[in-house]
N, C-alpha and C positions, 0 to 999 in steps of 0.2 A: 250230209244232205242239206241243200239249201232252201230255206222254207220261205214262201213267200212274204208278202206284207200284210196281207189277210192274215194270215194265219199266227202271224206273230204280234198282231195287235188285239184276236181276240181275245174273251174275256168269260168263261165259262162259270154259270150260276147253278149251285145246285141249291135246290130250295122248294117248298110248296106254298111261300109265300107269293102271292100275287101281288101284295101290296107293296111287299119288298121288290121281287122283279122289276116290274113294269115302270117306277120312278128310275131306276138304277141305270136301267135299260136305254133310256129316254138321255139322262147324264151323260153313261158312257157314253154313247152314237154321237152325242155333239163333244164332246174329246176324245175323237178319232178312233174309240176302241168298238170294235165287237161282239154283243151280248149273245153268249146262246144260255138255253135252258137247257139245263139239265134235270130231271125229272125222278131220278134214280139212280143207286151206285151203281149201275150198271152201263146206263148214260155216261156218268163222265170216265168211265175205263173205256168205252165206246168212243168218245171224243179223244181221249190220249194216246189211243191206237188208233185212228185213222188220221188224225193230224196235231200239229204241235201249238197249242193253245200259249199265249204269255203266263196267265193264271188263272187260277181256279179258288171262286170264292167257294167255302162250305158255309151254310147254315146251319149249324148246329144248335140254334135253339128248336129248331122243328128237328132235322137229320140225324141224329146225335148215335142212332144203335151202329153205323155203319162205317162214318167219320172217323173215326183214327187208323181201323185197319184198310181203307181206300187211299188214307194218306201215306200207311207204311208201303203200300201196293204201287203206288207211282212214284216214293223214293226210290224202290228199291230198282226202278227201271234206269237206266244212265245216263238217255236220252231224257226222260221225263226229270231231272235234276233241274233242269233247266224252268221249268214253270214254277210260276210263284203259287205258294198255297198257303192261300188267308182263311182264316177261322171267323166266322162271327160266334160270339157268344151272349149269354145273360152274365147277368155279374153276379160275382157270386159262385160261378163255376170252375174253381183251382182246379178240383184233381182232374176234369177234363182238359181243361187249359193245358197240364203238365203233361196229361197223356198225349197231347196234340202236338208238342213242341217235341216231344221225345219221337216221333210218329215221322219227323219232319217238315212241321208246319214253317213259316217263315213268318207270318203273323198273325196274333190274333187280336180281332176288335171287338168292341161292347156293344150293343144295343143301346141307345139308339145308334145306327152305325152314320157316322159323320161323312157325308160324300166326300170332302176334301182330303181325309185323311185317308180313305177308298184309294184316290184319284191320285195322291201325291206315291203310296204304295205300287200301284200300277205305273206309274211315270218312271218310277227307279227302276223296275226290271225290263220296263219298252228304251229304256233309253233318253228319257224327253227330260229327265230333270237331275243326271248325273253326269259327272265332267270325265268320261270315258275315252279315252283313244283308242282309237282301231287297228290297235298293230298290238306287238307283243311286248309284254315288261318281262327284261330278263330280270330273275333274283340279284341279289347286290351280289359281288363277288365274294362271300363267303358260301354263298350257297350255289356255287356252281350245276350244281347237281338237279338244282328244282328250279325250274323255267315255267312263270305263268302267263298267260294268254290272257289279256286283259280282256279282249271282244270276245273272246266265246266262253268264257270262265270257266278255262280249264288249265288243270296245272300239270305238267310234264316230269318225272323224276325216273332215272333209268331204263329208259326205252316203256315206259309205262304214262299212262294218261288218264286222265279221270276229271269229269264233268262237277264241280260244287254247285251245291244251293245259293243263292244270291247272298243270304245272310252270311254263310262260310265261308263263303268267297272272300267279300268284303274282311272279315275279322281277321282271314288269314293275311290279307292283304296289308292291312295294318301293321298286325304284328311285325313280318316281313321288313315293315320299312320303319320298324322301331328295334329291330334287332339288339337284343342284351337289356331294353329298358323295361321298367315298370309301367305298364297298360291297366290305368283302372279299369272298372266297366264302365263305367260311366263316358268314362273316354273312347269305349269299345263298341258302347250304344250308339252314343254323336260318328262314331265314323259306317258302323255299319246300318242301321236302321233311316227310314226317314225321318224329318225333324217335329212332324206332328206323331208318329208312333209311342205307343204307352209300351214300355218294355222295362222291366223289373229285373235287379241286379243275379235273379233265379233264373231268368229266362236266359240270360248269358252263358251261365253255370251250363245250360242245358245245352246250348247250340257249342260252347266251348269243348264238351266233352264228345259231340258227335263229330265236331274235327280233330279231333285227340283218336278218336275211333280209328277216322279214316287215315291219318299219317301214318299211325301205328303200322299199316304195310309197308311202310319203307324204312332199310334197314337207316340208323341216322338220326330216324325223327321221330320214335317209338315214346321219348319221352321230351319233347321238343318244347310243347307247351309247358312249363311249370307254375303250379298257384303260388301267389304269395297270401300268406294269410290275412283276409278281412283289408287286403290293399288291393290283388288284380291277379294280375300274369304276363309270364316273360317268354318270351319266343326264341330259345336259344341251341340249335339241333345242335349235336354232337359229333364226332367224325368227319368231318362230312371235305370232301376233294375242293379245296382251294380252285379259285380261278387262276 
């Protein structure tokens, strides 16, 4: 389906903050994005099924009882892969934080939340601040078999196809083009995350193992990813049909 320009530059707030909204609101609309309210978790499953939003901020310092299983609810859709989903938090809040990231979140921020770091997050999944081409990157010839789709962030392996998260995208995409090396995270942050994002060597651990998840369906790459210890991780499938 081809979604218009509306739709892929809005920018869905759920929150009972007014004082949060309404600056945010005012930001977004003069960098070209979107703002709707959303009011309930019921609103933004309501805005994901009628049209395809870029992202969805939560507020979970007000939101918090509802927030991780709304965010497992629009993983788990194929289509909905596709929107970015930022956390705000207070500090202080790890086991939610973890629950968030495990849930599928793609980032989370702190209170006060910094509009540029908002705005630079939002820019990476619209397009406006990442060096993108619009066509397709085949795997290197070792992996014949898995062809990704640079523009719609999807990856192709045996007549099968599947939508990533922006951040799994990215990570995968790395590895891919570091094939056999050692990838620390640090190194794995700087290529997937934006460059004001606060992301912790745990939060990698976390998005690393929900693409370990999803390989895991193809026979090849069940154990593709491997950790090195206390260094990173190596991208090296196994079997896999030569070009």
């Amino acid at each position: 389906m081809k979604l218009d320009v509306a739709a892929c530059n809005e920018v869905i707030i759920w929150t009972s903050d007014a004082e949060l909204f309404l600056p945010f609101s005012y930001i977004l609309k003069t960098e070209g994005f979107i703002p709707s309210l959303a009011c309930s978790a019921n609103d933004v499953l309501a805005f994901c099924t009628k049209r395809s939003p870029c992202a969805i901020l939560f507020d979970c310092t007000h939101e918090t009882q509802d927030a991780v299983s709304i965010c497992g609810e629009i993983r788990r859709s194929t289509h909905d892969n596709e929107v970015r989903l930022i956390a705000l938090l207070r500090s202080g809040a790890q086991l939610l934080h973890l629950a968030l990231l495990q849930a599928g979140v793609d980032d989370c921020m702190f209170r006060p939340l910094s509009p540029e770091k908002l705005l630079t997050s939002l820019r990476q999944v619209a397009g406006q601040s990442m060096e993108m081409a619009n066509s397709k990157m085949v795997a290197p010839p070792a992996f014949a078999d898995l062809e990704v789709d640079v523009d719609s962030r999807r990856i192709y392996c045996n007549g099968r196809d599947l939508v990533l998260p922006p951040i799994e995208f990215n990570i995968l995409r790395h590895l891919m083009k570091r094939e056999g090396q050692l990838c620390s995270r640090s190194e794995l942050i700087a290529s997937a995350w934006p460059a004001s994002a606060e992301v912790t060597p745990r939060t990698v651990d976390v998005h690393i193992g929900r693409l370990r998840k999803t390989l895991g369906e193809w026979p090849g790459y069940d154990a593709a990813i491997r950790t090195v210890h206390a260094a990173g991780y190596v991208f090296k499938p196994r079997g896999l049909r030569k070009a």
